[in-house]
N, C-alpha and C positions, 0 to 999 in steps of 0.2 A: 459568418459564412463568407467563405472567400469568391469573391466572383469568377476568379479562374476556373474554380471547380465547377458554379452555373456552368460554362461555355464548356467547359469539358462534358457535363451530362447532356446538355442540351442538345450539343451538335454530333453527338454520336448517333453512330446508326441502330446500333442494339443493347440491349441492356438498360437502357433509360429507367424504369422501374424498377430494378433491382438496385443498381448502386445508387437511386435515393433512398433506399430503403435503408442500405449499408452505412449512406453517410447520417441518415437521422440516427441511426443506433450509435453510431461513432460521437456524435457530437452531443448526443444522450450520457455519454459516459462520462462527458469531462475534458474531451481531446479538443486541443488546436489546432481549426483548419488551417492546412496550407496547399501549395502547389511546387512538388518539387519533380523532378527528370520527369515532367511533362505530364504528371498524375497526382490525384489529389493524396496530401498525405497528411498524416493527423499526429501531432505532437502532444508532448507532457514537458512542460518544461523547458523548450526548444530542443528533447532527446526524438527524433525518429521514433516513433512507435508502429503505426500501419498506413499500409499506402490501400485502394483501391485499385482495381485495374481490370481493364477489358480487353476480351479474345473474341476470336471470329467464335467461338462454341461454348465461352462461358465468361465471367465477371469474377472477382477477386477479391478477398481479404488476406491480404497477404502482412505479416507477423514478423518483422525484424531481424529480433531473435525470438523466432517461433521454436528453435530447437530448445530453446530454454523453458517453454511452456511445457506443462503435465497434463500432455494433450490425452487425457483418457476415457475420450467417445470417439478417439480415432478419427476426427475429422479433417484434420493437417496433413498434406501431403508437401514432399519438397517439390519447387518448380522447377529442378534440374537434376540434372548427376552429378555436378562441380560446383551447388548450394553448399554452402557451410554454413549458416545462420537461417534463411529466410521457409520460414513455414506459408502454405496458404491453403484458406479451404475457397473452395470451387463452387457455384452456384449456375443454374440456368432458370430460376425461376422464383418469386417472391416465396412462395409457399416453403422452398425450401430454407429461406433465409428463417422464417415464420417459426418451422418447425425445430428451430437450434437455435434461436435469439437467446433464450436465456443460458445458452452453453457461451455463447459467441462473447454475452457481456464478460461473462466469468474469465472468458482466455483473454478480454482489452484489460479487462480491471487487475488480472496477472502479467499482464506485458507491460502495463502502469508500474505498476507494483515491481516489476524486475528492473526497468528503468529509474527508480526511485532507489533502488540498492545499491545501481551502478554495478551488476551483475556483466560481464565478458563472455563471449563465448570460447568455452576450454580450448585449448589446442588439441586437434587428434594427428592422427597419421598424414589424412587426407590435404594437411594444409602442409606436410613436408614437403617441398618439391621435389620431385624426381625429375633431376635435368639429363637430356639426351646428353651422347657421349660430344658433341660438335661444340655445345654450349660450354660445357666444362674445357675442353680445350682450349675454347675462346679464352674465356675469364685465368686459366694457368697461362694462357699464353699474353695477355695483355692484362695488368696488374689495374690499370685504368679504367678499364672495361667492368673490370670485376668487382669493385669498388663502387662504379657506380649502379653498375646491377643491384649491389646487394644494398643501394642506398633507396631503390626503390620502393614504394609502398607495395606489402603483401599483395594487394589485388592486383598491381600493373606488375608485380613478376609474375604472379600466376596466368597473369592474361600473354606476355611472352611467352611464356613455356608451355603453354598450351599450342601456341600457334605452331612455334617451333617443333615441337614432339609432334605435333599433327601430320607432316611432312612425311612421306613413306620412303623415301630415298635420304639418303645421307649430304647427296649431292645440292638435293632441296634445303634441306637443313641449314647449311652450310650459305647456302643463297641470303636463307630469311634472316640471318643472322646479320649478314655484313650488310643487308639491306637496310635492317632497324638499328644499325652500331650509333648512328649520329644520334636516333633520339633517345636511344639509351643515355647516350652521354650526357646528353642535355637533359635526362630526366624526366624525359617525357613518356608516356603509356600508349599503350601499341593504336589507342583509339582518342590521343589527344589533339587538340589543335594547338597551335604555333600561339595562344594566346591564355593555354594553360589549361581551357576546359575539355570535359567530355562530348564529345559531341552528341549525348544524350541529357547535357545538364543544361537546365534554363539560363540564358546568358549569352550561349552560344546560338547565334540566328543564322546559321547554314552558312555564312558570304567567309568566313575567316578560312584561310587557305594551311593544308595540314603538310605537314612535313614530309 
């Protein structure tokens, strides 16, 4: 049991009885505590399997690759529009944890099990990026630019072009672009700091100064 986690359930304000509940089933199965982007998470292997996690209105077992699971009592919801991997079911009260324990083991000891195959999640549509027109000019019009755009990891170009497509003027666009050009080039993600990490990953203690 990793102490991090203590202090993470301890010092919460709500949820205290649910997520021990979640992390005895977890550590019932077989998984390795750990503490990663600031929430308890639980290994096979040192492969990411499931993190817990708490909301102002509910707690979390949130699944990887939950889209890889054959979630078929429909308990898995995605926690976003622009998820591609991560499933989680939702809880606000022991009883409910109680009343699906033995579905819940079934979906850790299949996300074991999918991590143990070294299973991917397929490519769909959704991971195509559809870049505004300002970004492709960018990248035609400076060969360096474009190069290292596309030397970026999937998530930190999907996290640009989100930013950037967000923009409702062209003239915005156009802004965000030549604003974020240097950490492009340096390689950096739209939420990294000048020492490599995410500013949500453990490591990074607030004082490092971002680009």
């Amino acid at each position: 049991m990793n102490p991090l986690v203590d202090a993470y359930i301890s010092q919460s304000q709500s949820w205290q009885p649910e997520m021990t509940t979640l992390r005895s089933l977890l550590l019932e199965c077989g998984l390795t505590e750990d503490f990663k982007w600031r929430v308890p998470c639980y290994t096979h292997n040192g492969k990411n399997v499931v993190l817990i996690g708490k909301f102002k209105e509910y707690c979390t077992l949130s699944f990887l690759k939950g889209v890889l699971i054959k979630d078929t009592n429909n308990i898995l919801v995605l926690p976003g529009e622009h998820s591609q991997s991560v499933k989680m079911a939702k809880f606000t009260s022991i009883q409910e944890i109680q009343n699906i324990t033995t579905t819940l083991k079934a979906y850790i000891f299949e996300a074991i099990e999918i991590e143990k195959a070294g299973l991917k999640i397929p490519a769909t549509k959704s991971k195509i990026l559809d870049y505004p027109d300002e970004l492709v000019a960018k990248m035609e019009a400076d060969s360096n630019f474009k190069t290292a755009f596309e030397k970026l990891t999937p998530g930190r170009q999907r996290g640009y072009n989100m930013f950037f497509t967000a923009a409702k003027q062209s003239k915005t666009r156009i802004t965000r672009i030549e604003k974020y050009e240097d950490r492009i080039l340096k390689g950096f993600g739209i939420n990294d700091c000048v020492c490599g990490h995410s500013k949500r990953m453990p490591g990074c203690d607030g004082s490092h100064k971002y680009l």
